[in-house]
C-alpha positions in Angstrom: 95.7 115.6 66.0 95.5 111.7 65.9 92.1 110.2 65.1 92.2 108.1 68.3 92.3 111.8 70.3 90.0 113.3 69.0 87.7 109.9 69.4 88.8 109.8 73.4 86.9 113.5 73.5 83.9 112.5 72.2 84.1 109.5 74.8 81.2 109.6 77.4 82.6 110.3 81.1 81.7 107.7 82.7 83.6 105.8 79.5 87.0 107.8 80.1 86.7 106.6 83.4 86.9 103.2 82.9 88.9 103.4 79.8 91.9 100.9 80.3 94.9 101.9 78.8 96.1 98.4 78.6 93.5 97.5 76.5 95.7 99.3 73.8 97.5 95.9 73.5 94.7 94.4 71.8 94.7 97.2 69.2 98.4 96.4 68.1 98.6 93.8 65.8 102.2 92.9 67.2 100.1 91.1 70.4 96.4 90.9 69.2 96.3 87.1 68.6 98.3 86.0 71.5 95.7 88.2 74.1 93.0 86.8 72.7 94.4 82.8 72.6 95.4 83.8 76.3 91.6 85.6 76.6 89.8 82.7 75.6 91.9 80.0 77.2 91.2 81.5 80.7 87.7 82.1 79.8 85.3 82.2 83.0 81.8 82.5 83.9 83.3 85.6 86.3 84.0 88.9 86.4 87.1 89.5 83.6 88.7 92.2 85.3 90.7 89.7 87.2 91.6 87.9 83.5 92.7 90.7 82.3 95.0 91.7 84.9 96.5 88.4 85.1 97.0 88.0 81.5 98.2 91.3 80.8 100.9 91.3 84.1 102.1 87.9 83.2 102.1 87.9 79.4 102.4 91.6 78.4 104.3 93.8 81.1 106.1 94.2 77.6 103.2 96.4 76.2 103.0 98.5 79.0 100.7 101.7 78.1 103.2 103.4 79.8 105.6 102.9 76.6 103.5 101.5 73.8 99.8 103.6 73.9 100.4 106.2 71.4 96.4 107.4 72.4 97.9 107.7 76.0 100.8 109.6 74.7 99.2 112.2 72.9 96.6 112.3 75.8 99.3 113.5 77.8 101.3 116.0 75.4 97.5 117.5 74.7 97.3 118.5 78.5 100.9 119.1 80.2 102.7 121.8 80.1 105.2 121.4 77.0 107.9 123.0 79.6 107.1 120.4 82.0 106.9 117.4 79.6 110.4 118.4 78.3 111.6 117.3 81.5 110.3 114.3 81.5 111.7 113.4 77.6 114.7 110.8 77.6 117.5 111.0 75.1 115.2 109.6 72.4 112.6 112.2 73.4 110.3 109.7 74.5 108.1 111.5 77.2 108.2 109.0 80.6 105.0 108.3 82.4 104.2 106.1 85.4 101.6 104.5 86.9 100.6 106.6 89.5 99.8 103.7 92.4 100.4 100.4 91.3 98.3 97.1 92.4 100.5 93.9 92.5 102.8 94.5 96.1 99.4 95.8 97.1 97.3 93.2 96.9 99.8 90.3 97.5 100.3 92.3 100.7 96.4 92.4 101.1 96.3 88.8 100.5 98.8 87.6 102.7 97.0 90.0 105.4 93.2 88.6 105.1 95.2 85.0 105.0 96.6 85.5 108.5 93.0 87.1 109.9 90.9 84.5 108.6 93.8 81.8 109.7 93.9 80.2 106.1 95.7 77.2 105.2 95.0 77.5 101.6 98.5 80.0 101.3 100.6 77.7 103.4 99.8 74.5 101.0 100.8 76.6 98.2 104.0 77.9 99.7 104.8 73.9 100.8 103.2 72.5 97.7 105.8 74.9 95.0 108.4 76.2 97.0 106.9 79.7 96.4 107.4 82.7 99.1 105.2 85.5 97.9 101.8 85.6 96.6 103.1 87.3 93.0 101.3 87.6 89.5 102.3 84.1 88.9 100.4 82.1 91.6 97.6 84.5 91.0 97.5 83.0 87.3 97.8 79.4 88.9 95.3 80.0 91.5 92.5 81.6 89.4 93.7 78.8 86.6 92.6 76.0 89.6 89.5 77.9 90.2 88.2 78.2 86.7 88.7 74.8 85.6 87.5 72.9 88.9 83.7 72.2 90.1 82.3 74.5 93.0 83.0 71.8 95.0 86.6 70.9 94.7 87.7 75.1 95.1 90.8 74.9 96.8 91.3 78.4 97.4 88.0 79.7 99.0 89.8 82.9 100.5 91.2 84.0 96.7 87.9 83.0 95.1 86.2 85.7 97.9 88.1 88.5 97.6 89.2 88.1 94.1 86.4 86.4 91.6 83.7 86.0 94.4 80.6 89.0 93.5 80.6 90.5 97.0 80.8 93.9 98.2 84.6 93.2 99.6 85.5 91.5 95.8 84.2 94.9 94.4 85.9 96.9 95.7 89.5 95.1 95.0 88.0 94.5 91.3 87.2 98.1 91.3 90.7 99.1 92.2 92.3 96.9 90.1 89.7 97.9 87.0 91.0 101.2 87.4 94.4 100.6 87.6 95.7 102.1 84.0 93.2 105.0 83.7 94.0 108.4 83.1 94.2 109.4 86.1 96.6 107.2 87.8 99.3 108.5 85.0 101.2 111.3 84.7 104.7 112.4 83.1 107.8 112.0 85.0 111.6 112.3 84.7 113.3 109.4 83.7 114.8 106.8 86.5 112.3 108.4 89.0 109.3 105.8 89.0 111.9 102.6 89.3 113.3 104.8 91.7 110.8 106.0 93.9 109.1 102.7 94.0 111.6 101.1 96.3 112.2 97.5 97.4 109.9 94.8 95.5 107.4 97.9 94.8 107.0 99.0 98.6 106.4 102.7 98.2 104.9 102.7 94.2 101.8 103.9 95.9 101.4 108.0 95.2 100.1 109.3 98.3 103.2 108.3 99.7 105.1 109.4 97.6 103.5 113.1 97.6 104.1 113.0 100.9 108.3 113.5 100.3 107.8 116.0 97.6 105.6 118.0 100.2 109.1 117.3 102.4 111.3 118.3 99.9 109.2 121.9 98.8 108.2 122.7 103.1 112.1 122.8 103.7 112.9 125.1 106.0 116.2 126.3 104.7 115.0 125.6 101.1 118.0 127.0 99.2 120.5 124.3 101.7 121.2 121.8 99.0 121.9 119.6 101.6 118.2 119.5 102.6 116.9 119.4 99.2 119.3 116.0 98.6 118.0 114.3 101.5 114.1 114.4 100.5 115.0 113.5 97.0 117.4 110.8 97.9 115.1 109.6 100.4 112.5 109.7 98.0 114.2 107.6 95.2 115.6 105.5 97.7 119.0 106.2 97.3 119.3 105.9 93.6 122.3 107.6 91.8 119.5 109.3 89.2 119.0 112.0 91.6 120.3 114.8 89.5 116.6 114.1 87.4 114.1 113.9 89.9 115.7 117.9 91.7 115.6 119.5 88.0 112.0 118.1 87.6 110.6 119.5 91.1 113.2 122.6 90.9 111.3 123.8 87.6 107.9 123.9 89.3 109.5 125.7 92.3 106.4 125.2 94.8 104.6 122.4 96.1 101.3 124.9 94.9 102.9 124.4 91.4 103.7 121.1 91.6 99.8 120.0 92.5 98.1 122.6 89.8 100.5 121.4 87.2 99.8 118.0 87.7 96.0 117.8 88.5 96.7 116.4 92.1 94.4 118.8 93.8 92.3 115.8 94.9 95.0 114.5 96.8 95.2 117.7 99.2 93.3 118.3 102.2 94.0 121.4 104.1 97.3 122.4 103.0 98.6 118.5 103.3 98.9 115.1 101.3 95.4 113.3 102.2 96.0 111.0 104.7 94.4 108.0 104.0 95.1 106.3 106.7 97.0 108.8 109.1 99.6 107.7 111.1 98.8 103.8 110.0 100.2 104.9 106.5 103.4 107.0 105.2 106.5 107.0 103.7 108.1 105.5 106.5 105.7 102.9 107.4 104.2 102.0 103.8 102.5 98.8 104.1 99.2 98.1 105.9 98.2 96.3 108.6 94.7 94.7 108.8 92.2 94.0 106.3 89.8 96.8 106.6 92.6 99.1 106.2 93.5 97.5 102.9 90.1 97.9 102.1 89.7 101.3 102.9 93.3 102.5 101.1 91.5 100.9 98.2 89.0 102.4 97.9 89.8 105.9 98.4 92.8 105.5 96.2 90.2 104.2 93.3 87.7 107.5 93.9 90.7 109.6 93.5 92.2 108.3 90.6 88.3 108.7 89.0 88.3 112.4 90.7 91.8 113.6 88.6 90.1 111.3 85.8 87.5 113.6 85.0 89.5 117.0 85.9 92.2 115.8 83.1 89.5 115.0 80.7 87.7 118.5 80.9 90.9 120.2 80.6 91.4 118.1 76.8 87.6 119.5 76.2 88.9 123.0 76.9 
């Protein structure tokens, strides 16, 4: 067992928690100095979990934990099912995880939303001022770059200064959110193609509540052994993508949605037989993004207390 293992399970809880998976990028000498130039150049008298996100999904989507945290890796193969993890090996044997619910199309969304609420002209300058369409990683960079180096007096972007660097309860919980975006339990093991798949246009559907919501579709089929059926959720699922043939032999070896959630520690995400619904009908597969602020909001926060929830179920099952 690696050294870095058997440290993680000596870990407090509350520690695993929080434990960033990205931060894994600091331990490999291949990217050390750079992060910590980068660190240090964007240095702030704020909260760094904004730095760090910017930094890492502009400078080291390269590094993702996903493919380059052996700790996370052995994490994993110490708690799946070695049946189930052969599934999700590629022809180098490589086992594929994902990211449960991502954050960028999220809270560019979210941004663009509380923009249009609070009737904002901070956005529209930008867009004029650099051609720009979409609030990506990139502006968030320059904007939080403008906010750190000007005096309180000259911000020019007091609604991304609230919700993303601002101490407030509304910036907490985003931060929060955000903090908790590569913990353990927003990852899991999946067959290869199926999270580029699933996630759809620009990121649209890489949230995992959504996507649980098609599995449920494909297991509930009526006439489950109608291939026909089963193609259509899976299809649907992965948006069309030719890798379909991955995605059925993965869900096929569980054979139950029951199987499925136990298997994968998604109990949390249940509620009476069904995917928690977040939002109800304001949120689902085919209506993923949100529409108002406090909905936003809300989704966050319940997505970050469920990601801590399967946190903490994974972790005692590596104590067992």
């Amino acid at each position: 067992m690696e050294k870095d293992l058997r440290d993680f399970k000596q870990m407090e809880l509350v520690d695993v928690i929080n434990y960033d998976f990205a931060k894994e990028i600091i331990k490999n000498k291949k990217y050390r100095g750079e992060y910590e130039n980068l660190a240090n150049e964007l240095l702030d008298n704020h909260t760094p979990i904004i730095r760090q996100y910017i930094i890492y999904k502009n400078y080291f989507e390269k590094a993702d934990p996903d493919a380059c945290s052996v700790l996370l890796k052995n994490v994993i193969k110490n708690v799946w099912n070695e049946e189930y993890l052969n599934i999700c090996k590629g022809k180098n044997q490589i086992i594929y995880t994902d990211t449960m619910t991502s954050v960028q199309t999220l809270i560019s969304n979210f941004y663009e939303c509380v923009i249009k609420e609070e009737e904002g002209k901070e956005w529209e300058n930008y867009k004029t001022k650099y051609k720009v369409k979409h609030f990506s990683k990139k502006v968030m960079e320059d904007m939080y770059k403008s906010l750190v180096e000007a005096k309180e007096e000259e911000c020019l972007y007091p609604i991304f200064n609230y919700y993303f660097i601002s101490d407030n309860e509304e910036s907490r919980i985003i931060l929060d959110f955000i903090r908790h975006y590569h913990t353990l339990g927003n990852y899991i093991p999946i067959p290869e193609g199926f999270n580029t798949s699933r996630s759809g246009n620009y990121g649209s559907h890489d949230m995992w509540d959504i996507t649980l919501m098609k599995i449920k579709e494909y297991y509930d089929c009526e006439i489950y052994n109608d291939i026909s059926d089963n193609n259509r959720s899976i299809l649907e699922l992965l948006h069309l993508d030719k890798l379909y043939a991955n995605t059925y032999k993965w869900l096929e070896t569980y054979g139950s949605l029951e199987n499925f959630i136990k298997e994968n520690y998604l109990e949390m995400y249940m509620e009476n037989g069904n995917i928690l619904a977040t939002l109800e009908e304001k949120h689902g597969f085919n209506s993923p993004e949100l529409k108002t602020k406090e909905d936003y909001l809300h989704y966050f926060k319940t997505m970050t207390d469920l990601i801590n929830i399967r946190t903490e179920v994974i972790f005692n099952k590596i104590k067992e």
